[in-house]
N, CA, C and O atoms as a Tripos MOL2 file, in Angstrom:
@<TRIPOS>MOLECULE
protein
  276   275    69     0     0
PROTEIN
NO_CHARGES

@<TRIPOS>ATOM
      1 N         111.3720  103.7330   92.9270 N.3       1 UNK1
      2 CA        110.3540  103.9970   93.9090 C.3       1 UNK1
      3 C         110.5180  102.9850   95.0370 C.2       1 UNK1
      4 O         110.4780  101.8080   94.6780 O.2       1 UNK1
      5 N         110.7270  103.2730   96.5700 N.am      2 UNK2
      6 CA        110.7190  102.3850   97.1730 C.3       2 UNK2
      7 C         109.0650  102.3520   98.3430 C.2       2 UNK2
      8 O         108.7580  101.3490   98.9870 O.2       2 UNK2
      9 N         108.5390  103.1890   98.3520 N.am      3 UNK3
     10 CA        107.0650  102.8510   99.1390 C.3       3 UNK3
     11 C         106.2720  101.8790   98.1980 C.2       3 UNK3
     12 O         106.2340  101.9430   96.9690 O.2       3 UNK3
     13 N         105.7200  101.0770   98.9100 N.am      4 UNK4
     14 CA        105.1410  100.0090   98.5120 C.3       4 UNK4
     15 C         104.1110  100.9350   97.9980 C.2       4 UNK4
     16 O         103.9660  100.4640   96.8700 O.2       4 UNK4
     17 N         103.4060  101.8040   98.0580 N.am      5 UNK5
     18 CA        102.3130  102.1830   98.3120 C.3       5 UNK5
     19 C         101.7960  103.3280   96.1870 C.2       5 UNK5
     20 O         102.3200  104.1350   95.4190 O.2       5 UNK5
     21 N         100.6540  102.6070   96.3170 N.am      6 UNK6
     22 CA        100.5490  104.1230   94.5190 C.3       6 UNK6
     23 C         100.5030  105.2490   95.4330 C.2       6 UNK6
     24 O         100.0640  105.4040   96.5730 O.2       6 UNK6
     25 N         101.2050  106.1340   94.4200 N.am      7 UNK7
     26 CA        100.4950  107.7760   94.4870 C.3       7 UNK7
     27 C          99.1250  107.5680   94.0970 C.2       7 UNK7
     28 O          98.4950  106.5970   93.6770 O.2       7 UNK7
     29 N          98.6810  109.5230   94.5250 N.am      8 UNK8
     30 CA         97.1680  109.0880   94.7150 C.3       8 UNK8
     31 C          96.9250  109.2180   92.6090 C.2       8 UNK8
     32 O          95.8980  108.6840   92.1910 O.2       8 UNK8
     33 N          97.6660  109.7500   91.7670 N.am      9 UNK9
     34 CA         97.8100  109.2180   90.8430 C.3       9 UNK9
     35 C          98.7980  108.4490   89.7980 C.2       9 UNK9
     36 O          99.9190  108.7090   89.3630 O.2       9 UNK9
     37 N          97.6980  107.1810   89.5550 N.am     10 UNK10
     38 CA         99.0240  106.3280   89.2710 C.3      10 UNK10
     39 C          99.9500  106.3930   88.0310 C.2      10 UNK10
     40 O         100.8330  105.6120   87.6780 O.2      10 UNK10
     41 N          99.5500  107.4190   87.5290 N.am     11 UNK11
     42 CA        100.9950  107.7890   86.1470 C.3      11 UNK11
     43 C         101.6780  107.9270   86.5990 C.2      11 UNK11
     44 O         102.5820  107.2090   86.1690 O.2      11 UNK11
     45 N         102.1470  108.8170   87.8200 N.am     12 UNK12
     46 CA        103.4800  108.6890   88.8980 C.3      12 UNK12
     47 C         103.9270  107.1760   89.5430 C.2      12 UNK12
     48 O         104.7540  107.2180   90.4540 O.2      12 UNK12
     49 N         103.5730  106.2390   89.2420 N.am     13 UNK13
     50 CA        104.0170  105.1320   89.9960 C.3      13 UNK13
     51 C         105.3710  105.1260   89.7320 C.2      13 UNK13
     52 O         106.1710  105.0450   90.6640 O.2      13 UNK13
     53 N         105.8340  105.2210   88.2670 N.am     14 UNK14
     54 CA        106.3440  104.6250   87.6150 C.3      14 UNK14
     55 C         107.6000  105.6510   87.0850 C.2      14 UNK14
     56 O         107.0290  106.6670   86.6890 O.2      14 UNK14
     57 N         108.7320  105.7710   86.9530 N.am     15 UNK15
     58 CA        109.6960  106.6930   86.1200 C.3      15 UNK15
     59 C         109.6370  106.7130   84.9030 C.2      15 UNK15
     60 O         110.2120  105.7480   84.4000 O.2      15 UNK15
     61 N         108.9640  107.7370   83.8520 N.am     16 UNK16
     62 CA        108.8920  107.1210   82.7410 C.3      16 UNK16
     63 C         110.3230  106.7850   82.2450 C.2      16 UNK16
     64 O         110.3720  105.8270   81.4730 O.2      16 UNK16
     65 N         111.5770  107.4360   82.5640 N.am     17 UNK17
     66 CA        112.6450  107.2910   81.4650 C.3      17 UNK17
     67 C         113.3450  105.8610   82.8770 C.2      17 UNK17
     68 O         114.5570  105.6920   83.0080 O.2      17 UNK17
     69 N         112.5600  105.2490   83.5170 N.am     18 UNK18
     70 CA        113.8450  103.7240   84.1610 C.3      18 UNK18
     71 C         112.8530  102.5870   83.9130 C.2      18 UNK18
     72 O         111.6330  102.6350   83.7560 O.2      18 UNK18
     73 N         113.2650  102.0820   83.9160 N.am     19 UNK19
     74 CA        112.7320  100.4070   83.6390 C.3      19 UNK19
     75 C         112.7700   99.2720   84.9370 C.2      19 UNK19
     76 O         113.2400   99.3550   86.0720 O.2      19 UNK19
     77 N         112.2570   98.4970   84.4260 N.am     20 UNK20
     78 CA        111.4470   97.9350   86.0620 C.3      20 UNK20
     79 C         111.3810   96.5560   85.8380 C.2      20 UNK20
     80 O         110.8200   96.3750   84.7570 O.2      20 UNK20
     81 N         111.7110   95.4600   86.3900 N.am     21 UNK21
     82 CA        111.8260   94.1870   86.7640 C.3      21 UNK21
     83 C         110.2260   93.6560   86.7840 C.2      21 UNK21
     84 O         109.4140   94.5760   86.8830 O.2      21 UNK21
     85 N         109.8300   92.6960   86.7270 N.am     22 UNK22
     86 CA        108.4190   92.2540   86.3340 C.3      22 UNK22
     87 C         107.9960   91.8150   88.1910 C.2      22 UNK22
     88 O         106.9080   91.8050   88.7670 O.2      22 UNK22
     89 N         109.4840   91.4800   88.7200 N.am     23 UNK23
     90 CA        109.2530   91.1210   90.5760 C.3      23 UNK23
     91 C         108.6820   92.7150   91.2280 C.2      23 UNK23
     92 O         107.8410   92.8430   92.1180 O.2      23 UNK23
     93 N         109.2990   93.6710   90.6070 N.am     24 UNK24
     94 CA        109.8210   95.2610   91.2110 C.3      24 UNK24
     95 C         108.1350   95.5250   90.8460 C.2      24 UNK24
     96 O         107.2700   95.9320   91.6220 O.2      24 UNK24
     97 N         108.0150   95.2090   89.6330 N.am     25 UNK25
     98 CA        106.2620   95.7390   89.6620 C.3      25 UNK25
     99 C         105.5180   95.4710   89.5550 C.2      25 UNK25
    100 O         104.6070   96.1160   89.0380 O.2      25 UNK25
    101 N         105.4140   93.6570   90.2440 N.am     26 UNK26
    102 CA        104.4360   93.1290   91.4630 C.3      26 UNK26
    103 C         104.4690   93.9480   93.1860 C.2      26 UNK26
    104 O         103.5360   94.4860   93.7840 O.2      26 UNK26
    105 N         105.2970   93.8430   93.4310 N.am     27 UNK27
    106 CA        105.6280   94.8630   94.8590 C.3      27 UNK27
    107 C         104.9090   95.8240   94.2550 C.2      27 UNK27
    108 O         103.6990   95.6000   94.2850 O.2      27 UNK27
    109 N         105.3310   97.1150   93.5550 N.am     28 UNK28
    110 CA        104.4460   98.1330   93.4610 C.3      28 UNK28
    111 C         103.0500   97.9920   93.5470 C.2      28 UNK28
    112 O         102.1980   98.5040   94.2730 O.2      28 UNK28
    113 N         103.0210   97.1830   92.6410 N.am     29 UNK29
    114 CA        101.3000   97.1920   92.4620 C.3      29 UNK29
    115 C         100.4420   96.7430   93.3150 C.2      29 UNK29
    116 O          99.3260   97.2080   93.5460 O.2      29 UNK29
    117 N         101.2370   95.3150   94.0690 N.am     30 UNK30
    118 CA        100.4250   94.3240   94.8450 C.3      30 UNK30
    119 C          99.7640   94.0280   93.9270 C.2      30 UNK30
    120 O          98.7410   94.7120   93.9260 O.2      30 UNK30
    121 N          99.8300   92.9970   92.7020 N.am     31 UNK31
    122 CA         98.9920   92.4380   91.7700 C.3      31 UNK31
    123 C         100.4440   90.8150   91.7940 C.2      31 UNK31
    124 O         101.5120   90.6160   92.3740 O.2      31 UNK31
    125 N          99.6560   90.1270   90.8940 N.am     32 UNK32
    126 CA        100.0320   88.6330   90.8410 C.3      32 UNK32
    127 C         101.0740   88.6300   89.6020 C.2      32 UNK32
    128 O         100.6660   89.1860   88.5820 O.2      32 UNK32
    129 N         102.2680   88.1120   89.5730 N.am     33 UNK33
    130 CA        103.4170   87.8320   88.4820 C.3      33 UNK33
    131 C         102.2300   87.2740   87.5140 C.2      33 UNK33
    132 O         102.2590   88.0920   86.5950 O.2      33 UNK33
    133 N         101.1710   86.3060   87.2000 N.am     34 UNK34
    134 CA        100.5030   85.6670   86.3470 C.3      34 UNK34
    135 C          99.5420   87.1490   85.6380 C.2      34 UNK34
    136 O          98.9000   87.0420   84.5930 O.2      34 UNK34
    137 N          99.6010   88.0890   86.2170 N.am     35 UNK35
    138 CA         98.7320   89.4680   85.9260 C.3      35 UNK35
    139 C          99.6100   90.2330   84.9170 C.2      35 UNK35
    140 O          99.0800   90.8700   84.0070 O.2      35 UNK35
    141 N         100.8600   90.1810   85.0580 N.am     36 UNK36
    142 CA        101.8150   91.1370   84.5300 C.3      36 UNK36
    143 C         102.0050   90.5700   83.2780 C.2      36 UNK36
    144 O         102.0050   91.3030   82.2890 O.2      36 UNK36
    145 N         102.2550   88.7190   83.1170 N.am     37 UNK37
    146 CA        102.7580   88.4520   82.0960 C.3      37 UNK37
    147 C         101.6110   88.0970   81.0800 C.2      37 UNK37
    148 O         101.7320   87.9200   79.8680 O.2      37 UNK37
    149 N         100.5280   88.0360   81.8060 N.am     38 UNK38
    150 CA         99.4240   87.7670   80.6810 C.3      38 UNK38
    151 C          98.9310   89.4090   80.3600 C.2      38 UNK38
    152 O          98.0250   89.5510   79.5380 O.2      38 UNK38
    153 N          99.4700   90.5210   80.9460 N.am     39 UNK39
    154 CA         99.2890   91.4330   80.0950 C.3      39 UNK39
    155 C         100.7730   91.6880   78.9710 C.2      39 UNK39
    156 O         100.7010   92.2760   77.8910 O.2      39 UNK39
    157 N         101.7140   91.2430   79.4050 N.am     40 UNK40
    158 CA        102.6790   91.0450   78.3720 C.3      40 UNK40
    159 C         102.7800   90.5390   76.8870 C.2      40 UNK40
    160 O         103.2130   91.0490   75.8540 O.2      40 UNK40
    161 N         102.0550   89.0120   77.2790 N.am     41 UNK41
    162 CA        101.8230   87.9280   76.2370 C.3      41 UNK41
    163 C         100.5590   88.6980   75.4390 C.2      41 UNK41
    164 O         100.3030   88.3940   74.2740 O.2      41 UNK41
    165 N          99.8210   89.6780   76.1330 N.am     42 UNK42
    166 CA         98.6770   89.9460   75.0840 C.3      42 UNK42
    167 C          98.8290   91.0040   74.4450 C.2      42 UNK42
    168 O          98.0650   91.4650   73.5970 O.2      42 UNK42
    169 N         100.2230   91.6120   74.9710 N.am     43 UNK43
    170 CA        100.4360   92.8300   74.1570 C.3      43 UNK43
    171 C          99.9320   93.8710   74.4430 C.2      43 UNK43
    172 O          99.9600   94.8140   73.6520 O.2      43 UNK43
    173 N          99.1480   93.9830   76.0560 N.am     44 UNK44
    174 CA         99.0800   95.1020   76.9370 C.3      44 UNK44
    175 C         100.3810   95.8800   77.3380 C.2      44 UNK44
    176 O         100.3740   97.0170   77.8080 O.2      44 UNK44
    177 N         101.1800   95.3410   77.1650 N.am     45 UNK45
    178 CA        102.3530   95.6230   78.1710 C.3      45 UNK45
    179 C         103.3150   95.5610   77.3110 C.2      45 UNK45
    180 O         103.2060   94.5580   76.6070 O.2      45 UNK45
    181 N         104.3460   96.3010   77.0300 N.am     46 UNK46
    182 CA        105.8080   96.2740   76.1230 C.3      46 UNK46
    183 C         106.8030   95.7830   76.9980 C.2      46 UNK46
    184 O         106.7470   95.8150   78.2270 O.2      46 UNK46
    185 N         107.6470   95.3630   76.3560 N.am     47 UNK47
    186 CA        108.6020   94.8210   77.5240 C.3      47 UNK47
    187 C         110.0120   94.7880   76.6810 C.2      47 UNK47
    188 O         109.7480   94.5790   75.4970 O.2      47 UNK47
    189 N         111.3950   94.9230   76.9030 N.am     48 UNK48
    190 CA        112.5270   94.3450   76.3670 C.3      48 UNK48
    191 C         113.4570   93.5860   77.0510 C.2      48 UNK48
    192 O         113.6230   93.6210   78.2700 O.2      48 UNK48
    193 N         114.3250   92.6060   75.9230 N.am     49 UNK49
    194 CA        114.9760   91.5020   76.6760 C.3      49 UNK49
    195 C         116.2270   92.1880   77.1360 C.2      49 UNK49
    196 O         116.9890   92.7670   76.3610 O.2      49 UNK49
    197 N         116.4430   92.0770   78.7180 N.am     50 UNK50
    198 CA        118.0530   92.5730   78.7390 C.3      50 UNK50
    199 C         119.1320   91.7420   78.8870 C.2      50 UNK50
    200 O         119.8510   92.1310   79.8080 O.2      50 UNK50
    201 N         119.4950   90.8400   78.3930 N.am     51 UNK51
    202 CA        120.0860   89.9190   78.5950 C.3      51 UNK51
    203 C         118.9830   88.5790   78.3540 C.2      51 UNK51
    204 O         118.2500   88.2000   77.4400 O.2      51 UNK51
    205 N         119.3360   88.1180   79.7370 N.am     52 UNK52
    206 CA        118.6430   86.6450   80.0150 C.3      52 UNK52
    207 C         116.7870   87.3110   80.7410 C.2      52 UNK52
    208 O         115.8240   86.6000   81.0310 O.2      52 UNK52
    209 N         116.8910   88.8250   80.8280 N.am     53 UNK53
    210 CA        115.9870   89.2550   81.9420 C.3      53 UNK53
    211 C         114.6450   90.4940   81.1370 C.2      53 UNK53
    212 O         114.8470   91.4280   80.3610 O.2      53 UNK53
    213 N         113.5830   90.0810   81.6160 N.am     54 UNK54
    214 CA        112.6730   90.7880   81.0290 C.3      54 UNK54
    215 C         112.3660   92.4690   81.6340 C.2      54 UNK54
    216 O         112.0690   92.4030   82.8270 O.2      54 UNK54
    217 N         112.3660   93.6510   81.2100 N.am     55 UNK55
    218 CA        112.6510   94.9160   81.7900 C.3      55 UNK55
    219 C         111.0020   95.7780   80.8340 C.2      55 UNK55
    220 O         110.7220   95.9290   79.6440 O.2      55 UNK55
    221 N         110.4180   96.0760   81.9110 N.am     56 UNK56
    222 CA        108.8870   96.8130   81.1430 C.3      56 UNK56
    223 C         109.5450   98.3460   81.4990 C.2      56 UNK56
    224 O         109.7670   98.4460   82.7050 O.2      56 UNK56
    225 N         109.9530   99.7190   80.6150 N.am     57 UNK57
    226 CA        109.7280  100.7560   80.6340 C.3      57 UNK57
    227 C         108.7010  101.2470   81.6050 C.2      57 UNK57
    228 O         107.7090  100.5290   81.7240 O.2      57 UNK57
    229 N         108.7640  102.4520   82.3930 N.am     58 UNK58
    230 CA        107.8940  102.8450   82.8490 C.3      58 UNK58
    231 C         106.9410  103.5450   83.0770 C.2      58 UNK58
    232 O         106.1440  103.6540   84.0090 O.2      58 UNK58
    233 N         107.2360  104.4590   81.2440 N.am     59 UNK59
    234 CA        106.1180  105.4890   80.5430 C.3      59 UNK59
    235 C         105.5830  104.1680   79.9800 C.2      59 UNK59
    236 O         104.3870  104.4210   79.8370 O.2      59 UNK59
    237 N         105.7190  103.2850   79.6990 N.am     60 UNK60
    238 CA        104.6730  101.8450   79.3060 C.3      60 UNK60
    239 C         103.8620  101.2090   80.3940 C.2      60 UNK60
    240 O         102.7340  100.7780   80.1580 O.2      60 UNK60
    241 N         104.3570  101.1470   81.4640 N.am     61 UNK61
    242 CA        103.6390  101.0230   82.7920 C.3      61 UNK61
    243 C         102.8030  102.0580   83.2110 C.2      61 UNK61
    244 O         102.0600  101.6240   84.0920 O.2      61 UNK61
    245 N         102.5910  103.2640   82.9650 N.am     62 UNK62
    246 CA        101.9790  104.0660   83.6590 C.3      62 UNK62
    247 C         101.2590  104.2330   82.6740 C.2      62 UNK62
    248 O         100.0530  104.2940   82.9160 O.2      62 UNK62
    249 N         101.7230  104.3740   81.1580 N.am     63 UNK63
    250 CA        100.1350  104.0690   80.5750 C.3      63 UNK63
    251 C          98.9010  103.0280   80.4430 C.2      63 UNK63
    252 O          97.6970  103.2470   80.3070 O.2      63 UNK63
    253 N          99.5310  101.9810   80.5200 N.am     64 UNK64
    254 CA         98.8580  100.7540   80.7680 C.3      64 UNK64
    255 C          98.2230  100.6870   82.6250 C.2      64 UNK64
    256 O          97.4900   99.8030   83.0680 O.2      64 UNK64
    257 N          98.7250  101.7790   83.3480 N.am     65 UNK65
    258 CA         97.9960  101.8040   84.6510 C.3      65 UNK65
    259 C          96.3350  102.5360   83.9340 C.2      65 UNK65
    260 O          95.2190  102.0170   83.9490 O.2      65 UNK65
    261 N          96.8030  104.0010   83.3150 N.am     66 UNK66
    262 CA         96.1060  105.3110   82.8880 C.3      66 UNK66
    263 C          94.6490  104.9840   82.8550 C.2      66 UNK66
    264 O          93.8060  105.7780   83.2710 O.2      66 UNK66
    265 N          94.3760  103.8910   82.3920 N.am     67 UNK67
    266 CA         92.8160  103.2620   81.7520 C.3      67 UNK67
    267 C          92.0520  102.9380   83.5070 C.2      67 UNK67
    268 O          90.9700  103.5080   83.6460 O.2      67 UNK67
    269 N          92.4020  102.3380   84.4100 N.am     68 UNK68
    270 CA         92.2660  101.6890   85.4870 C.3      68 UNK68
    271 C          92.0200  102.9260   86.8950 C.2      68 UNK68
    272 O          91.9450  102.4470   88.0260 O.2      68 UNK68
    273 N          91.9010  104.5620   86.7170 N.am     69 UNK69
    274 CA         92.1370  105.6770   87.3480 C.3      69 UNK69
    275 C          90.8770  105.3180   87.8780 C.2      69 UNK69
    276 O          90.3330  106.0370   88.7160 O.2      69 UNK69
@<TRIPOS>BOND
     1     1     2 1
     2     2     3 1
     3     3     4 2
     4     3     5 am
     5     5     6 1
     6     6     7 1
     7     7     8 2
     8     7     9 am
     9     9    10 1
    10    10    11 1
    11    11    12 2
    12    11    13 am
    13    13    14 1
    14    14    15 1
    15    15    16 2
    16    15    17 am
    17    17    18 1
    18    18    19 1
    19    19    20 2
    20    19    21 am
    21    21    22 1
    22    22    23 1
    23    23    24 2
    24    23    25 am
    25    25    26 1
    26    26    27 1
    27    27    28 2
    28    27    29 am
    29    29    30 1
    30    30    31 1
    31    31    32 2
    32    31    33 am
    33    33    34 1
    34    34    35 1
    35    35    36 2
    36    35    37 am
    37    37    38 1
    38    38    39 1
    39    39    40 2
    40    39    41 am
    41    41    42 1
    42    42    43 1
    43    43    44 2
    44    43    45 am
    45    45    46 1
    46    46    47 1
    47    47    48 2
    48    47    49 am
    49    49    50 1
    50    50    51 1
    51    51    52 2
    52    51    53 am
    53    53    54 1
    54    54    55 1
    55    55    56 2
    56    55    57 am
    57    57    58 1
    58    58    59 1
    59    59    60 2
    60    59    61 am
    61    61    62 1
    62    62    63 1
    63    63    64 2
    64    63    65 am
    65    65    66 1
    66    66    67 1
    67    67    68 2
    68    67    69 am
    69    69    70 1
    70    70    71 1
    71    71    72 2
    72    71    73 am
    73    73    74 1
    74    74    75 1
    75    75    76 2
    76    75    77 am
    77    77    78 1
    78    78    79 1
    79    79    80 2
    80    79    81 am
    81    81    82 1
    82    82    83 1
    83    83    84 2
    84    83    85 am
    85    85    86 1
    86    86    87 1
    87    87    88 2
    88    87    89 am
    89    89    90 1
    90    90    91 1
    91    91    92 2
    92    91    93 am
    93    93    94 1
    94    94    95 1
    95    95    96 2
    96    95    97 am
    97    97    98 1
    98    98    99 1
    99    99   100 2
   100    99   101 am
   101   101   102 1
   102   102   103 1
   103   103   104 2
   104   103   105 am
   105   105   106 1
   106   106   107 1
   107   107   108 2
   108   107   109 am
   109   109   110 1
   110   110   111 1
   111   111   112 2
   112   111   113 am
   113   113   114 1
   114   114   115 1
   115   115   116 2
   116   115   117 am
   117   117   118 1
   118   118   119 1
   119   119   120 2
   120   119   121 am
   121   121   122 1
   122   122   123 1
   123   123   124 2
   124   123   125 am
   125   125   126 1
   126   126   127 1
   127   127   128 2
   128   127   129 am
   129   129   130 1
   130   130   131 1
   131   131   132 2
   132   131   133 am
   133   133   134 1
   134   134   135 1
   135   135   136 2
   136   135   137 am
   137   137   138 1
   138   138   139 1
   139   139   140 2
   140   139   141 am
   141   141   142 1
   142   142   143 1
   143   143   144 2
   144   143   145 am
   145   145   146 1
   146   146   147 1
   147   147   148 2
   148   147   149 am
   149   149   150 1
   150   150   151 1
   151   151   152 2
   152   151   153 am
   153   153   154 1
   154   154   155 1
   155   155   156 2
   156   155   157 am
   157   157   158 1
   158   158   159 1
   159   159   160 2
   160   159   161 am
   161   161   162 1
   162   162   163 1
   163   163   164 2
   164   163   165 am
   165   165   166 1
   166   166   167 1
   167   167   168 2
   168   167   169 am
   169   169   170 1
   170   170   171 1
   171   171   172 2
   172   171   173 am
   173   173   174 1
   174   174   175 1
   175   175   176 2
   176   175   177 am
   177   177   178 1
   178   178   179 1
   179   179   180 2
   180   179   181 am
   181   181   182 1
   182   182   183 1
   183   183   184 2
   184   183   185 am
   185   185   186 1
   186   186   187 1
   187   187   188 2
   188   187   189 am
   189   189   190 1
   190   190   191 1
   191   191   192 2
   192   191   193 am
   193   193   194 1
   194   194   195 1
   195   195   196 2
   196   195   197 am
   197   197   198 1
   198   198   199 1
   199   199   200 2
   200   199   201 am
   201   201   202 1
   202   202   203 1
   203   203   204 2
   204   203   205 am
   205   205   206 1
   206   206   207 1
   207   207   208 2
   208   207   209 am
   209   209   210 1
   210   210   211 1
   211   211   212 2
   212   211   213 am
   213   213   214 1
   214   214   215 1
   215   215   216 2
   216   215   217 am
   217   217   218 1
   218   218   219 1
   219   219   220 2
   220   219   221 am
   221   221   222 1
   222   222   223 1
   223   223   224 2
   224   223   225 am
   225   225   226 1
   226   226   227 1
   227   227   228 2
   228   227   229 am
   229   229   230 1
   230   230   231 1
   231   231   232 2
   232   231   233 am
   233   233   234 1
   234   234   235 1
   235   235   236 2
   236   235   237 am
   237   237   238 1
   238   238   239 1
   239   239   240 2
   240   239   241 am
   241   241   242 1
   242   242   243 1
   243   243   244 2
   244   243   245 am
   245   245   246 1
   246   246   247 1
   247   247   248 2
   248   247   249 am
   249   249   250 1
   250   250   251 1
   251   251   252 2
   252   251   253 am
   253   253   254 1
   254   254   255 1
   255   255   256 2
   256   255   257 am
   257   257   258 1
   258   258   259 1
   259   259   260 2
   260   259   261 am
   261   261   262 1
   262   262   263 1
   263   263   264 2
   264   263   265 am
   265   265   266 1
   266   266   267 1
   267   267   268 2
   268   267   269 am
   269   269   270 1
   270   270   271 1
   271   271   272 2
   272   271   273 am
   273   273   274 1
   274   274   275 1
   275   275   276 2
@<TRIPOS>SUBSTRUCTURE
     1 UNK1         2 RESIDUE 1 A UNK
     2 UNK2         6 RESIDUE 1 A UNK
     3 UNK3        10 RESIDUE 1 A UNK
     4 UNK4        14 RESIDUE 1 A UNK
     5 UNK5        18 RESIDUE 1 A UNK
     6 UNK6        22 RESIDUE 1 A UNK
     7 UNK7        26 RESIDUE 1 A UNK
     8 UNK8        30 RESIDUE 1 A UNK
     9 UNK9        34 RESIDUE 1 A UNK
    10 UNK10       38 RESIDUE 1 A UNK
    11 UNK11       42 RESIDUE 1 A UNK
    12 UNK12       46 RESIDUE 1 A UNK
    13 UNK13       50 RESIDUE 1 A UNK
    14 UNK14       54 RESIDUE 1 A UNK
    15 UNK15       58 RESIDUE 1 A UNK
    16 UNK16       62 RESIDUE 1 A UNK
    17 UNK17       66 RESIDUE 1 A UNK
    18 UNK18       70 RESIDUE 1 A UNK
    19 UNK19       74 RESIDUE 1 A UNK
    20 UNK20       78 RESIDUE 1 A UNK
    21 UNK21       82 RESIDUE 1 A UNK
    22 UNK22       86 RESIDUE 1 A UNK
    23 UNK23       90 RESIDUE 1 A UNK
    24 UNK24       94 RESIDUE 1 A UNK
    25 UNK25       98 RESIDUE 1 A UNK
    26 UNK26      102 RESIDUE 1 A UNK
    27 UNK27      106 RESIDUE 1 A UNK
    28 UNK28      110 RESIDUE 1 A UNK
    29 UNK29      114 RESIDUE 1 A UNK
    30 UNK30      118 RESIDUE 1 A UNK
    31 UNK31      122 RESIDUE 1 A UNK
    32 UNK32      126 RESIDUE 1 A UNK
    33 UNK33      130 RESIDUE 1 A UNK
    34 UNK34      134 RESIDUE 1 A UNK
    35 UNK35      138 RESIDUE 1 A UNK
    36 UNK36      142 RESIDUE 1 A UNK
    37 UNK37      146 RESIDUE 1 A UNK
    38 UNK38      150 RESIDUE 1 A UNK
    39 UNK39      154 RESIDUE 1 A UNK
    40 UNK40      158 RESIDUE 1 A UNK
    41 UNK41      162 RESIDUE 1 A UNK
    42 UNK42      166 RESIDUE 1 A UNK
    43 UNK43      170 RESIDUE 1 A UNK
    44 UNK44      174 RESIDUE 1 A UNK
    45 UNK45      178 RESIDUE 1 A UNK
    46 UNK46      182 RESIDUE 1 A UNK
    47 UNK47      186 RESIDUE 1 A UNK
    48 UNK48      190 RESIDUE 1 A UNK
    49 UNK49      194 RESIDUE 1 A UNK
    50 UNK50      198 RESIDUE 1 A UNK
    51 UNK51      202 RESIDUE 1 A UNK
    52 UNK52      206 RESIDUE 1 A UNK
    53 UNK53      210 RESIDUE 1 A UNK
    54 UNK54      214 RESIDUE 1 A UNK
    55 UNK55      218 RESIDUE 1 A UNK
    56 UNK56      222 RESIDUE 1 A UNK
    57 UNK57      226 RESIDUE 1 A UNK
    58 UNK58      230 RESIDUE 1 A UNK
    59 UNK59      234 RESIDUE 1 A UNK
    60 UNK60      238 RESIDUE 1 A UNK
    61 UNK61      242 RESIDUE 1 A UNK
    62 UNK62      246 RESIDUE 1 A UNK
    63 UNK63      250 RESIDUE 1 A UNK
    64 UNK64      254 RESIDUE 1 A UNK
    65 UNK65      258 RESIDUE 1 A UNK
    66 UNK66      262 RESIDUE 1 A UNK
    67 UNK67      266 RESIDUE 1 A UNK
    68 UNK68      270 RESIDUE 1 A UNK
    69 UNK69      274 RESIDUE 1 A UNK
């Protein structure tokens, strides 16, 4: 996705089958890196290691938007 901007719904933000950089979806959201990872650490948020680099799915992102409509 490159518009900064949500659709007017936000289950579309997100691709469910690509995965997304934790920087890539601060830009989307306009929310704070400290927002993303404390929903990470609490187990709001799934995430896998790709390497050295953290990658959140984006049928996991758009459900974790779903609650917030």
């Amino acid at each position: 996705m490159t518009a900064k901007k949500l659709p007017v719904d936000p289950r579309d933000a997100f691709a469910p089958t690509q995965y997304y950089s934790i920087a890539s979806v601060c830009d989307v959201l306009q929310v704070s890196r400290g927002l993303i990872n404390e929903a990470l650490i609490h187990g709001d948020l799934k995430a896998i290691k790709a390497g050295t680099r953290i990658r959140i799915r984006g049928k996991e992102l758009n459900a974790w938007l779903t609650p917030y409509r």
